[in-house]
Phi, psi and omega in degrees: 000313180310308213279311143330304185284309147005289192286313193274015171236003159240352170126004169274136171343091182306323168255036143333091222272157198192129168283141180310272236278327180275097298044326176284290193293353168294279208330320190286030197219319163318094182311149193268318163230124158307122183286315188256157159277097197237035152322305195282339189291294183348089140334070187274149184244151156311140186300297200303353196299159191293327206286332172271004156273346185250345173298303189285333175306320215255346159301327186279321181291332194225004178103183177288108149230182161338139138293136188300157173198128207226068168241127214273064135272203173193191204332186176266001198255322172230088190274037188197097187238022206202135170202145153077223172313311196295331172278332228256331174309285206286322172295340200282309197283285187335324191283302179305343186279313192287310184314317202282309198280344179269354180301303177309334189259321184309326178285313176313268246273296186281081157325125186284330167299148123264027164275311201260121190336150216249103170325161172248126183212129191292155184290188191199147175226150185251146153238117185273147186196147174299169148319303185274003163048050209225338195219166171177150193217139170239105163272128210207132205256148200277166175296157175255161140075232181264001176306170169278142150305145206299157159193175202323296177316325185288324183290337179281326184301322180292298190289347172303322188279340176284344186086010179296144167201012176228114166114335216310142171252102181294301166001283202304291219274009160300313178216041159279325178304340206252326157329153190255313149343358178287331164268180196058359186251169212225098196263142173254119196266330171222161171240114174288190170225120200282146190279140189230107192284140162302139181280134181279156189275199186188182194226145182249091180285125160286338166233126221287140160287346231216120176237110176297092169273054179266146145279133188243109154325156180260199167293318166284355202053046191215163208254095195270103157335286205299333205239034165295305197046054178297340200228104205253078173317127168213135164300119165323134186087007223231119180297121169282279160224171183260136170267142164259134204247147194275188201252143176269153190283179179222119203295121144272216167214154190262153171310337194268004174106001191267146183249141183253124165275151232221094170311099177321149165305163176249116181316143157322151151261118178270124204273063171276116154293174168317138162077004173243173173199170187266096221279156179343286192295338169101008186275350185221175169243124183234155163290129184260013201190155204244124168176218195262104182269143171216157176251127176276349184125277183245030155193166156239178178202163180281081189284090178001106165216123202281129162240096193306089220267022205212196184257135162290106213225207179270004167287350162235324185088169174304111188252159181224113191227155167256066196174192184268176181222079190272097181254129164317327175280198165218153204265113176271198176309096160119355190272131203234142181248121150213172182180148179287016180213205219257136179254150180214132178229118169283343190254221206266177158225111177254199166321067208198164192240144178237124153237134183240152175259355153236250175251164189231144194243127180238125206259321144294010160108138157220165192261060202285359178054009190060027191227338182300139185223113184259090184247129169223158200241043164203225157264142181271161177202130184197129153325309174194160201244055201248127168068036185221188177260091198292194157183109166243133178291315172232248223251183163240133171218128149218172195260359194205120162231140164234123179069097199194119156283101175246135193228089170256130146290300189280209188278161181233138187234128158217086200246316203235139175115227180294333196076349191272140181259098187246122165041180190063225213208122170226101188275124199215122162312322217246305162194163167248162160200138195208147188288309176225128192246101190125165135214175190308331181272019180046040178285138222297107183278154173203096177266124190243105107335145184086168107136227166225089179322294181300338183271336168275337154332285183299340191288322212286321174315325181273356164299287191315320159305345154278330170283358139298293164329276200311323179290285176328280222283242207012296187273336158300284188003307228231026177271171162325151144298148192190155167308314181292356196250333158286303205304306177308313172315299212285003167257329178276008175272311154300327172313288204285321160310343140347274190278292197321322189277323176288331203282336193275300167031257177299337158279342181268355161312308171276338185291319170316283203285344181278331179273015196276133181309158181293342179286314158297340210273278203294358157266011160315139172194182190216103201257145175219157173307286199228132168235145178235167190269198215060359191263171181237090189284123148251118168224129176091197161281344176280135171221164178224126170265133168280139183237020193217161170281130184221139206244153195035077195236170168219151167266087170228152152324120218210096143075015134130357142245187209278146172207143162287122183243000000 
């Protein structure tokens, strides 16, 4: 079978009488499942190429031999020593060397005639070597006439003249002479050791960079607050991440004894931030401080955190922190929290002020008494909203707001528990969306769409504040001159160049927003379950009072007014 195949793939004759016991003793030498597929090793040559004028000369002269086979494997435990470019490389060179040297031997070897006598010429053995000089095969053209047969000295002269001296299989050139197969075969005579480069290190995080403030709802339709876990405690001395430190290269050698150098790994870039360090051995990043871990983009660090194990009353008093704040508790009445990181209130917010400079979590819910003022310069998440003054920076999710002045920059989501939007005012740049908006008893609803809420908020304050600031320098003005009265001038006069300066601001802001595409404009929208009437949509300069109960709806803008779909 081998040998069949052999011939229709170098040019030999199909009805070729071929002896039985060599056709036999092929088949038994054949493997039955081939493991790898080494098609692609395979040199095919053109029926006409000289090597196969020199097969068939020494067949008509000598009998039945081998068909050449001229393939870049290589042991038998690793038959695949070439892959991808590097063969399609190596077959290329290879195809010219066997060309230029059987070219050569056909003018030595082949009476051009069969008038003219037929030379003597000894067999010869080639040694072929890679690029990367990591392999080299050996190949040996049989004697013409009375040469001599191939035999050890010739094979030692070759590899000698090539300079291999690393990896060598003496095996091969023992009893390669004796084989019936030496010639035309294309034998693998050495092997190198390829430079084994270092793994560069790399770093393994134990705490998420990235903390997925998405809500995930139960089988009820309901948002357990408490278990967001926005905020990722760690103990002093406590593994931030682990480094893996890189490898050193392992050098390799070529046949010829040339050694290939071998690139060391590149250390990791370790993300240490404030309040962590590196240990000793360089394997870990730990924490230098008991607080809060957050990733900045490009490290990480330990963010102060105050933990409140009680309710904030008068036994903690108001806290004001640079850091993150965990109250266990509920915040009571007059008292105030802010901080400059992330806030968690497990309990209530009654009538009292929150501000977080990250995200603020009400895991119960707040009870505002119409005096609570709720700010975060990130997302709010709250059980429920009743009676209080909201402000979210991006979004808002809750399961309830009732009577509640509400301001988002981003979306406002009350999709889960009740869903409902009962009376005041809910303003959202971007959409609201709620299972019911209104109620049967048509208390007066106020859906607002567009602009930047929190920031048209803050401009009107700081109008009002600058026009207080104006009236007060008036009436110092026309007080006595006194040292307190330049002292007074001149602070409220800094004041008011201040706020005026913050005031421009915000106008080139709107300036901004006015230019805004038509296309975000008309895609602000207010999606509701159930809307009863008494609610009122604005968006934009346009408003729609609903005057009927409408179910599964959407509010968007249509050609500049507000419409229900």
């Amino acid at each position: 079978m081998a040998l069949r195949f052999f011939s229709r793939l170098f040019g030999g004759s199909k009805n070729e009488e071929e002896p039985e016991e060599m056709e036999d003793e092929v088949q038994e030498q054949e493997p039955e499942e081939p493991v790898d597929d080494l098609s692609d090793t395979i040199l095919e040559l053109p029926q006409d190429h000289a090597l196969f004028r020199l097969w068939d000369y020494r067949k008509q002269n000598n009998g039945w031999m081998p068909p050449p086979q001229l393939q870049l494997t290589g042991s038998p435990d690793c038959p695949r020593v070439l892959s991808g470019d590097e063969l399609r490389t190596e077959r290329a060179r290879l195809l010219t060397a066997v060309t230029t040297a059987a070219g050569q031997r056909v003018s030595q070897c082949i009476p051009r005639t069969p008038e003219d006598p037929c030379p003597d010429v000894d067999a010869r053995a080639a040694v072929f070597m890679t690029r990367s000089q990591l392999n080299a095969w050996i190949f040996a053209y049989p004697p013409v006439g009375n040469g001599q047969e191939l035999d050890q000295e010739m094979l030692k002269k070759a590899v000698s003249e090539s300079g291999i001296q690393y990896g060598l299989d003496s095996g091969l050139l023992e009893r390669l002479p004796e084989q019936k197969d030496r010639y035309f075969h294309l034998f693998p005579l050495a092997r190198g050791k390829a430079a084994v480069h270092g793994k560069d290190g790399s770093v393994v995080d134990l705490f998420a960079r990235k903390i997925e403030r998405e809500v995930q709802t139960d089988e009820f339709n309901q948002v357990d607050y408490s278990s967001l876990n926005l905020v990722q405690n760690v103990e002093e001395g406590a593994v931030i991440c682990r480094i893996i430190l890189p490898t050193g290269g392992e050098p390799g050698t070529t046949v010829l004894g040339k050694e290939i150098p071998a690139r060391n790994g590149r250390p990791a870039v370790v993300p240490k931030g404030r309040n962590t360090e590196i240990s000793e051995d360089g394997t870990k990043l730990v924490a230098t401080r008991t607080g809060h871990v957050e990733f900045t983009g490009r490290a990480f660090m330990v963010k102060p955190l105050l933990d409140i194990p009680g309710d904030v009353d008068f036994s903690v008093g108001s806290i004001n922190f640079l850091g993150d704040v965990h109250v266990h508790g509920d915040v009571c009445s007059g008292f105030t929290v802010r901080a400059t990181g992330n806030i968690t209130v497990d309990g209530v917010v009654e009538a009292s002020a929150v501000e977080a400079g990250g995200d603020l979590v009400v895991a119960k819910g707040v009870l505002g008494n119409n005096q609570a003022v709720i700010t975060a310069h990130r997302t709010i998440y709250a059980k429920y909203l009743e009676n209080c003054r909201v402000h979210a920076r991006e979004n808002l999710q809750t399961d309830c707001i009732v009577n509640c002045d509400v301001y988002s920059d981003g979306a406002v989501q009350v999709r889960s528990g009740r869903g409902t939007i009962i009376g005041g005012c809910v303003r959202a740049a971007n959409e609201i969306n709620a299972s019911v908006v209104g109620s049967r008893s048509e208390r007066p609803t106020t859906i607002v769409l567009g602009g930047m809420p929190c920031e048209d908020f803050e401009k009107e304050l700081l109008q009002q504040e600058i026009r207080e600031m104006t009236e007060e320098f008036e009436k110092v003005q026309r007080q006595p001159d006194s040292p307190a009265k330049l002292s007074r001038l001149s602070t409220l006069r800094m004041k008011i160049a201040v706020d005026k300066k913050k005031l421009e601001e915000f106008d080139k802001e709107d300036a901004e927003l006015l230019v805004m595409p038509p296309e975000e404009v008309y895609d602000m929208r207010m999606n509701g379950g159930i809307v009863y009437p008494g609610t009122e949509v604005r968006i934009g300069m346009a408003k729609l009072k609903v005057k009927q109960e409408t179910r599964q709806c959407t509010a968007r803008l249509i050609d500049g007014q507000v419409c229900i779909l």
